[in-house]
C-alpha positions in Angstrom: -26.0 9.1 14.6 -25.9 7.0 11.6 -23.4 4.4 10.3 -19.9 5.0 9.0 -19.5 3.9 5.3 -16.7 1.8 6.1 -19.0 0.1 8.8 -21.9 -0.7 6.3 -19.3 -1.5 3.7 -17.7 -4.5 6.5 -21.0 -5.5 7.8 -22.5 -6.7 4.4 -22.7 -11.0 3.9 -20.6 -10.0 0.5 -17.5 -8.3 2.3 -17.7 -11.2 5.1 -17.0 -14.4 2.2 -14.5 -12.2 1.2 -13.0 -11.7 4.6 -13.2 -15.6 5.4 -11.3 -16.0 2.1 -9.0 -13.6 2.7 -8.4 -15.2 6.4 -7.8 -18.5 4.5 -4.8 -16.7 2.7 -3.5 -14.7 5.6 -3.9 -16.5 8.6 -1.6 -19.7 7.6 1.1 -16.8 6.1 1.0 -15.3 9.6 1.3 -18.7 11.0 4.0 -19.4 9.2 6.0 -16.3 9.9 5.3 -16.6 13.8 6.8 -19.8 13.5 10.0 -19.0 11.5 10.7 -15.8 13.8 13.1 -17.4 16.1 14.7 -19.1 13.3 15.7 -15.3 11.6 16.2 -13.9 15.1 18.9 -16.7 15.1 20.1 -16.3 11.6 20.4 -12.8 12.1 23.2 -13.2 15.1 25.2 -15.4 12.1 24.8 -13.3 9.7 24.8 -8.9 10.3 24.1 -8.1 6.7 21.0 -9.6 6.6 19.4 -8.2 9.9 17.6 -5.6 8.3 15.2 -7.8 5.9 15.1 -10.0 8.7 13.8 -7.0 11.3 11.1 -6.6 8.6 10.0 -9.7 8.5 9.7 -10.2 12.0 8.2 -7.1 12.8 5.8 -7.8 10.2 5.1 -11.2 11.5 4.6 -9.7 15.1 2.4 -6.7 13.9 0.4 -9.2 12.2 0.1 -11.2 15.4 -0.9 -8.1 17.6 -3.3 -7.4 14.9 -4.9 -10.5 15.2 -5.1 -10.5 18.9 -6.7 -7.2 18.5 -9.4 -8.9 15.9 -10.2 -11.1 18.5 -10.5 -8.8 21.2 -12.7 -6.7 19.3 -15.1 -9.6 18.4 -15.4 -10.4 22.5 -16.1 -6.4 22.8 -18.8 -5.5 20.6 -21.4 -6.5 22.8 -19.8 -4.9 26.2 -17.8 -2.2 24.7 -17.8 -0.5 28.4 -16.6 -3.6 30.0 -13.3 -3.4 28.1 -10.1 -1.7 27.4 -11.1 0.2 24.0 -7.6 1.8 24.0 -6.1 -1.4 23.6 -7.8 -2.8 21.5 -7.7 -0.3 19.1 -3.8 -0.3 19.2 -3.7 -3.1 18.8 -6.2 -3.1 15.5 -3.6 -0.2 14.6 -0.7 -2.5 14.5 -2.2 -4.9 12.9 -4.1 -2.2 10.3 -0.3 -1.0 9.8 1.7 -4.0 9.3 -1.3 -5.5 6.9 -0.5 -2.2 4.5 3.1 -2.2 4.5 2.4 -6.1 3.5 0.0 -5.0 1.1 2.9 -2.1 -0.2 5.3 -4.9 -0.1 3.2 -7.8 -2.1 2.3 -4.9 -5.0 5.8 -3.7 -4.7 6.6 -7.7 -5.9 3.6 -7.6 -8.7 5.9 -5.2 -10.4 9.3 -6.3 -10.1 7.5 -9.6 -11.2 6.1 -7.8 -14.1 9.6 -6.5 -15.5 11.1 -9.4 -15.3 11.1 -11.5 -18.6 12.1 -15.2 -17.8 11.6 -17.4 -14.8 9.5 -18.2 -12.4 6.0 -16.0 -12.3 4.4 -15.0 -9.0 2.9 -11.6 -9.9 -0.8 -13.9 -9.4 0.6 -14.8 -6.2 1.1 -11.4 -4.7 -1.6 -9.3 -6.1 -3.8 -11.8 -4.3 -2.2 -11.5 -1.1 -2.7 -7.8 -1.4 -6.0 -8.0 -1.9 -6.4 -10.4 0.9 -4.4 -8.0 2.9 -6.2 -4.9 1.9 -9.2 -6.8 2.8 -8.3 -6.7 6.6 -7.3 -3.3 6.5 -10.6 -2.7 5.7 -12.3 -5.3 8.2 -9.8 -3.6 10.8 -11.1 0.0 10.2 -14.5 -1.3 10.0 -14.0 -2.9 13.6 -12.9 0.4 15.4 -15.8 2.4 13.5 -18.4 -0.5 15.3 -16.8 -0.2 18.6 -16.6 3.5 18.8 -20.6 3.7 17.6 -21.0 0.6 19.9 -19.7 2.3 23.2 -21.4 6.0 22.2 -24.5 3.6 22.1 -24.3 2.6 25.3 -22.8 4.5 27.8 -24.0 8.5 26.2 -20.1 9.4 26.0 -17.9 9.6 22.9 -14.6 6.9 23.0 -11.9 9.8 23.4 -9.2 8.4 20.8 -6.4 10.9 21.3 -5.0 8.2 23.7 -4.7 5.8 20.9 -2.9 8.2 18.9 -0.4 9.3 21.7 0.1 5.5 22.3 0.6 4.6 19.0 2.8 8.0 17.9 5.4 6.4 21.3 5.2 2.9 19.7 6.6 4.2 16.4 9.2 6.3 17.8 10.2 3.4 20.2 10.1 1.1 17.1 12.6 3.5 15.3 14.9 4.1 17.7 15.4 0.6 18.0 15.6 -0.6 14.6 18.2 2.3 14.3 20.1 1.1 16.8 20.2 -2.5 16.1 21.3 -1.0 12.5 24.0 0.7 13.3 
């Protein structure tokens, strides 16, 4: 079987300076927001009205973390796909392929509302560079799954059966909704 687009696309020297660039942009923003989570969680018991904004940006900063985690993982795996958890990993490259596009949906979301605006302060540069970055790791993400899916059909003779991830990831949403409509309530 032959190579994915997406998986030639990720694997070229091109598409990794951009990714190393794109990790200089994101990974400090992640930082940052992994740091400041307990400081909203706590901000949010003072003040109810803003939980909501503050439930998105700590989700986003933990998606972005699981993400990560899963990046990691899925470097270790590549050469022994069969010694490890595929399943998690790709849920975990899920979360973190998820929260990177609602960041991405977010940051264009700002380019505009930056456009419309006629005075102030400018930061549409700002954010359609951090989409770019993100959309960048979107792309690395899918890429990643695509390698260790052809990776483990290489060596063991058996397809990765991915209907696990997608049950798994369909009960983290739902879990994820019920609770941020409760806590909204």
């Amino acid at each position: 079987m032959g190579t994915h687009l997406i998986d030639r696309l990720t694997a070229t020297l091109g598409f990794r300076a951009l990714f190393v660039l794109s990790a200089v942009l994101v990974l400090p923003v992640l930082a940052l927001g992994l740091l400041s989570t307990s400081a909203f969680l706590m901000t949010a018991m003072w003040q109810p009205q803003a939980v909501v904004g503050m439930l998105g940006f700590v989700s986003s900063s933990l998606g972005g973390a699981i993400g990560v985690v899963g990046w990691v993982l899925s470097l270790v795996a590549a050469r022994n796909p069969e010694r490890y958890n595929l399943t998690a990993i790709f849920v975990c490259l899920a979360v973190g392929i998820v929260t990177a596009l609602a960041v991405t949906i977010y940051s264009i979301g700002q380019v505009v509302d930056e456009l419309d605006r006629e005075w102030g302060l400018r930061f549409e540069a700002v954010f359609g560079v951090f989409a770019i970055a993100t959309t960048i790791w979107v792309l690395d993400g899918i890429g990643r799954m695509q390698v260790l899916a052809r990776r483990y059909r290489e060596r063991t003779g058996r397809v990765f059966d991915g209907l696990s991830v997608a049950m798994l990831l369909v009960a983290l949403v739902l879990a994820a909704a019920a609770s941020f409509g409760t806590l909204t309530l």
